[in-house]
C-alpha positions, 0 to 999 in steps of 0.5 A: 500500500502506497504512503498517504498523501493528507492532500484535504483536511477539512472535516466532513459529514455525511449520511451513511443510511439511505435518506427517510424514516427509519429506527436507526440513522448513521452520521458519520464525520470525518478530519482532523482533530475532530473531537474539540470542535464536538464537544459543545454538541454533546452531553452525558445523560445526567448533563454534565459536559465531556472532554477529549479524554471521555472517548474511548477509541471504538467503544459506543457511548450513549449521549445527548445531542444538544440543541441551543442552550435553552432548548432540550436535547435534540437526541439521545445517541451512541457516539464511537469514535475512530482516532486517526491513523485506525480508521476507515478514511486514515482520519479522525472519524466519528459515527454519530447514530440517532433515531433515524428521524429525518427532522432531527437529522437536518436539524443535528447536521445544521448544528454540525455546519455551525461548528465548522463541517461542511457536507462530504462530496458524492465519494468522498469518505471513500476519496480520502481513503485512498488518499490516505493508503487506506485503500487502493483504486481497485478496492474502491471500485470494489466496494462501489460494486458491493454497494450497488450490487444486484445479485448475491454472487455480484456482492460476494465477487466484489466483497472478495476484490474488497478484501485485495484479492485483486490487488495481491494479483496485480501487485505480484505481476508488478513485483516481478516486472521491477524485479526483471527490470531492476536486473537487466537495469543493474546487468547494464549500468554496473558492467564492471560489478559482474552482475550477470543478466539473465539470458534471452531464453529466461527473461522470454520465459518469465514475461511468458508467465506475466502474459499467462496471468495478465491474460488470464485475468483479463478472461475473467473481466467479461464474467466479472462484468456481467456479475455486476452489471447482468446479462443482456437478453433479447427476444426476437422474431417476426410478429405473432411467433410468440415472442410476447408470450415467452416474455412474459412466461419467463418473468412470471407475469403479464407484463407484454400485451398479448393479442392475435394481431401482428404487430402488438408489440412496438416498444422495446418491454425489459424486465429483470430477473435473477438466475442461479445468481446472476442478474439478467435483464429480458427484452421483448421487441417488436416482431420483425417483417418487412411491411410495417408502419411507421411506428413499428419501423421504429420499433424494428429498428431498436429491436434490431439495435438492442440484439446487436449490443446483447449478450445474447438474443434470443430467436422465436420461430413457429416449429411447424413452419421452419425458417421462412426466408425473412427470418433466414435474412434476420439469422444472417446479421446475428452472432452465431455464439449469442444465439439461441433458437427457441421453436415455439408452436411445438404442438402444431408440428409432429414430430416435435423438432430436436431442439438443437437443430436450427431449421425443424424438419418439415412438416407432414404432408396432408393428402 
């Protein structure tokens, strides 16, 4: 970990529970020095006055918070105090948790604008960690993740990457970057102390093991995203195959209107959902045929933009119909790796078709 840098040190304040009514509400501060500038805004129970050595460092102690001098008390609180360097932000920190009343709230962060903290910026409790080498960019990002996290195997990902296994990943890989640098440096600068550099072959064969692990990381980027940010799928076809009825089969409700008449559907319909973990986010779109007004035109067209930004599509046909030749056309503009046929209208066709072949086999002759 990097040495801190201390480039702020004015003291802040923020909310660390979502705003609204609650039992319980966190404020938490941050700077230098903070305890003195706090005194005047807290008592004990019985109302006498505190000093900086009442506090001790990660012990909750019940107190008032106090309003003007005539007024009662605003809150009864738990105060905790984190001295500086043992912190989360490597600052004098203090976590304030009154009732989570939103009145009393505002009126407890006036009284902290008062006595000269002023509201943190979007990020910056988890900036001045940084700053301050309590964290690295990578575990930053990590716990932004874990915030905003939509599935419990994106959490547990980013609680991991937190917790610097990435970051003792990339730091390895550096290490024996400088180290092979430092080498051939040291081979090139001091001939003369017999320093031997390594030969062609052993420096090839240790930035073979460097690429190895840079590009097996990178192979796991695309998984992490899609732990993150989910899956892209979008269901297309050409209009009245079914494609509104899988949609709404899938996510569980009647979201998608559901008629006989082409053309329902003109608006790209999304719905999440969670599978074995993973987030993933289900389009219906606009059926696809080549006479359509305009508003459908429109329609077509963002549902022929979205397949092509997905992670998958995937592609309704009528079993007992086959590929007709627009959707022939349709197939031909997809990426074969993220396409899934699905053969709807089974029940019109016998035999049923195998589900892994993409053309069903005709159906029967009627004499």
């Amino acid at each position: 970990m990097r040495p801190p840098l201390h480039l702020e040190s004015d003291p802040i304040m923020g909310l660390a529970t979502p705003p609204g009514s609650s039992a319980v509400a966190v404020l938490r501060l941050s700077g230098p020095n903070l305890l003195p500038s706090l005194l005047p805004l807290f008592s004990t129970p019985s109302g006498n006055a505190l000093e900086v050595g009442d506090f001790t460092p990660r012990k909750l102690r019940l107190l008032y918070f106090l309003d003007y001098d005539d007024a009662p008390p605003l809150d009864q609180v738990l105060v905790v105090y984190f001295p500086a360097p043992h912190s989360a932000t490597g600052e004098d920190q203090v976590e304030i948790h009154p009732h989570g009343s939103p009145v009393i709230l505002s009126r407890m962060m006036e009284r902290l604008l008062e006595v000269g903290f002023r509201t943190a910026r979007p990020g910056e409790f988890s900036r001045r960690a940084y700053l301050n080498g309590k964290m690295d960019l990578v575990q930053a990002e990590a716990l932004m993740g874990l915030i905003e996290a939509s599935s419990l195997r994106a959490a547990r990902e980013a609680s991991r990457q937190l917790a610097g296994s990435l970051s003792e990943r990339l730091g390895a890989i550096r290490g024996e970057l400088v180290a092979l640098l430092s080498h051939l440096e040291a081979g090139l600068d001091f001939p003369d102390e017999e320093i031997s550099p390594d030969n062609q072959a052993v420096i090839a064969e240790r930035l073979a093991q460097v690429l190895a692990s840079l590009q097996e990381m990178l192979s796991s980027a695309q998984t992490g995203r899609h732990l993150s940010e989910g899956f892209q799928l979008v269901i297309m076809g050409r209009p009245n195959v079914g494609k509104s009825s899988l949609f709404n089969r899938l996510i569980g409700q009647d979201r998608a209107i559901v008629t006989p008449l082409p053309g329902t559907t003109r608006d790209l319909i999304e719905n999440q959902l969670i599978i074995d973990g993973i987030p993933v986010l289900l389009v219906d779109s606009a059926g696809i045929r080549s006479q359509a007004e305009e508003i459908e035109q429109e329609g077509i067209r963002r549902a022929k933009a979205k397949a092509q930004g997905a992670d998958g599509v995937l592609f309704v046909g009528e079993a007992h119909l086959g590929l007709q030749e627009e959707e022939e056309l349709m197939l031909g503009g997809l990426d074969p790796e993220r396409l899934i046929v699905v053969w709807n209208k089974g029940d019109l066709c016998s035999p049923l078709p195998d589900p892994t072949r993409v053309n069903p086999p005709s159906p029967p002759q009627t004499p």
